[in-house]
LOPAZA-889634 format. One record per residue (C-alpha): x, y, z; residue in one letter; residue number from 1. Coordinates in Angstrom, 2 decimals, decimal comma. Layout:
! LOPAZA-889634
R       xx       yy       zz  res    n
R        X        Y        Z    A  NUM
...
END
This chain:
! LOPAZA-889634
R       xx       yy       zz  res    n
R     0,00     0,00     0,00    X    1
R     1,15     3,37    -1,03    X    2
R     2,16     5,96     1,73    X    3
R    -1,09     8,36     1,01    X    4
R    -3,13     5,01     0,70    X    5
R    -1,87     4,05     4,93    X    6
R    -2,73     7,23     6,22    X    7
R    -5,76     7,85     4,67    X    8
R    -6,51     3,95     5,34    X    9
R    -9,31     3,20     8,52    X   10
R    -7,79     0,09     8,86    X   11
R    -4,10    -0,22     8,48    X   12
R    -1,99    -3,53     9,00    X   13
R     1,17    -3,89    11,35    X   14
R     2,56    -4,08     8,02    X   15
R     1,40    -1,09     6,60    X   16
R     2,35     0,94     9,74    X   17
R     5,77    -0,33     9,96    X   18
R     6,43    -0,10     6,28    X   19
R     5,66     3,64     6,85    X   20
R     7,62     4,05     9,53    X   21
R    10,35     2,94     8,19    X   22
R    10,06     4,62     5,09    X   23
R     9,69     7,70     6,89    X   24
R    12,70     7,43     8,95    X   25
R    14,91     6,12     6,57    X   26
R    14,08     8,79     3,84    X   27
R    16,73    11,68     4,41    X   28
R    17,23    11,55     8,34    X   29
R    20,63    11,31     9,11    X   30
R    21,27     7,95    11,13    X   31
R    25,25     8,51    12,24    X   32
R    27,62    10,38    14,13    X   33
R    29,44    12,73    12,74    X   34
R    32,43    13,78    14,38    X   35
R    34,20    17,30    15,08    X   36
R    37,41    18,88    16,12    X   37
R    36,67    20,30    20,19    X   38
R    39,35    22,96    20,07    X   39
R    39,05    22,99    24,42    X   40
R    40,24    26,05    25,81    X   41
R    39,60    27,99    29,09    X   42
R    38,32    31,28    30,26    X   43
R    41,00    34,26    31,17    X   44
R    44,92    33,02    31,65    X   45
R    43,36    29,84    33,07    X   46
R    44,59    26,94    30,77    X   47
R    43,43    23,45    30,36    X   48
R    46,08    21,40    28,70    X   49
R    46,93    17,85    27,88    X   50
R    42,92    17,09    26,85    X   51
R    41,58    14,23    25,85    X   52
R    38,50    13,79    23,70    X   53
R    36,81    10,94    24,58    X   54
R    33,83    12,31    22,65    X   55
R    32,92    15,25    20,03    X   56
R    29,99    14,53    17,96    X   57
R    26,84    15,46    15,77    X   58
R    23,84    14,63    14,24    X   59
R    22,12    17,92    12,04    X   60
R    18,76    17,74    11,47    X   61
R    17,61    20,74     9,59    X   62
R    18,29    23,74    11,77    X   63
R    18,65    21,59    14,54    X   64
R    22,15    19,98    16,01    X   65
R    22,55    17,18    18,60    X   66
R    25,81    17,04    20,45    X   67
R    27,65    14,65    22,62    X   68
R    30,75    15,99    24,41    X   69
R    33,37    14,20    26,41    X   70
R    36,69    16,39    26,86    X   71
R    38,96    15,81    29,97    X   72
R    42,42    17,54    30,48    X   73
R    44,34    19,50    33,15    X   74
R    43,27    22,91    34,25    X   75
R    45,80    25,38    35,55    X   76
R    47,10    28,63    35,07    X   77
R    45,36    31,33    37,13    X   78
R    42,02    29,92    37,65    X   79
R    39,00    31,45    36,22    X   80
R    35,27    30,08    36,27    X   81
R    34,69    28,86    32,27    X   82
R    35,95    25,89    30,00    X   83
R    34,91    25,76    26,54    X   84
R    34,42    23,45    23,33    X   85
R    33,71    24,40    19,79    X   86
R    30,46    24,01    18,30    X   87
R    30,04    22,32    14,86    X   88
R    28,02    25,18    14,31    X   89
R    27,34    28,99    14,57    X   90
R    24,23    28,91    17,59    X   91
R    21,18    30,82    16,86    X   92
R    21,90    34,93    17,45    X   93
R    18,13    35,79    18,86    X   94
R    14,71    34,18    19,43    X   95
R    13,47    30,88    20,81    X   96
R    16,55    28,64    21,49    X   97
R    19,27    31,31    21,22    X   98
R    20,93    31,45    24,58    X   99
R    20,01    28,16    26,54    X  100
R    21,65    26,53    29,21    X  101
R    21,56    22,75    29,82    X  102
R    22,38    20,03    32,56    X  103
R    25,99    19,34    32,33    X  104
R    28,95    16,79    33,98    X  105
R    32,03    18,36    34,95    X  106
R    35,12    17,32    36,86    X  107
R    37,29    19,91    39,00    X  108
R    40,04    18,61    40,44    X  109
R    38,90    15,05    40,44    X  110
R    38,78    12,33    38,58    X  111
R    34,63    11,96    39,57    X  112
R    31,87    13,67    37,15    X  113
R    29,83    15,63    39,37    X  114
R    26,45    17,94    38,46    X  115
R    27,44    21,26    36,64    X  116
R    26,06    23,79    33,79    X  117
R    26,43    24,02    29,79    X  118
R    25,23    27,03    27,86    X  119
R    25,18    28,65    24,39    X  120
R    25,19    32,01    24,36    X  121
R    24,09    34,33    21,69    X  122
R    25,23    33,65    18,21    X  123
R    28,44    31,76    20,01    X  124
R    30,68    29,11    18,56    X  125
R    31,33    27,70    21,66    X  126
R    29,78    25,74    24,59    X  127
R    30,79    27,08    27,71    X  128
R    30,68    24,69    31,48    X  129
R    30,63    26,15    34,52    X  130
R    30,61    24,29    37,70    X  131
R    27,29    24,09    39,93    X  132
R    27,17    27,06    41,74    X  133
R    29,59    28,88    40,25    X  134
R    32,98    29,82    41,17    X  135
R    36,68    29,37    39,78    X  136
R    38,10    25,44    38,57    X  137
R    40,43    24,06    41,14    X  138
R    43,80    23,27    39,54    X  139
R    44,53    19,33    38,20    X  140
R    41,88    17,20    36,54    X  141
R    39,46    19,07    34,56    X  142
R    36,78    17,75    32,67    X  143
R    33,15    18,29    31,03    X  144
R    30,46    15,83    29,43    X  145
R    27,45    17,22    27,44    X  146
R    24,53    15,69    25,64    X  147
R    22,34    18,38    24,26    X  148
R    20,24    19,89    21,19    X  149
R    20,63    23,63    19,94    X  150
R    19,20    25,62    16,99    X  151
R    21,81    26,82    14,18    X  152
R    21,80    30,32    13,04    X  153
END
């Protein structure tokens, strides 16, 4: 049965539904990972060296961007309150979903993940972590972990 023919259909089979499921999903969604270069770096002379990325990826739909983030390094220098990763791209300047913030990981001195905040700002190019309640990075382990949607400019 044609597409048209299922939805307009009263009585559609398993079949039917799955068969337009599937061709629905499959049609020009992208289904993989994509990944990006995370270009870390640190807010004021605070530094955050020697990273690792465990994870930098994303999935564009339209105007819309998934993104999974996994960056751990040292931090050090004189300490300041931000670390940063690169977009994939150029957030949204003004409007709904133009400066959002979003539930974060973050490590500070410790090996341990702990509860901390992501945000886009305004037409940025990065996404900047902060720890939970604010305040400067302690010096050694650094790290931040980020699963979250934004809208491209």
């Amino acid at each position: 049965m044609a597409y048209a023919d299922i939805i307009r259909s009263a009585f559609p089979t398993m079949e039917d539904i799955a068969d337009l499921i599937e061709g629905i999903a499959s049609a020009d969604m992208p289904t993989t990972l994509t990944t990006y270069t995370a270009n870390p770096a640190a807010s004021g002379s605070m530094t955050w060296t020697s990273t690792t990325t465990d994870a930098c990826e994303y999935v564009r739909i339209g105007k819309a961007c998934w993104v999974i983030i996994k960056v751990r390094g040292t931090v050090g220098g004189t300490l300041s309150n931000n670390l940063f990763v690169d977009l994939p791209f150029t957030a949204r300047a003004t409007g709904g979903g133009a400066a959002l913030e979003f539930p974060a990981l973050v490590a500070s001195n410790s090996a341990l993940f702990t509860p901390g905040i992501g945000y886009i700002g305004s037409s940025a190019t990065q996404v900047g972590f902060t720890l939970n309640g604010g305040g400067n990075w302690t010096a050694g382990i650094g790290g931040v972990v980020a699963n979250f949607i934004y809208r491209i400019a």
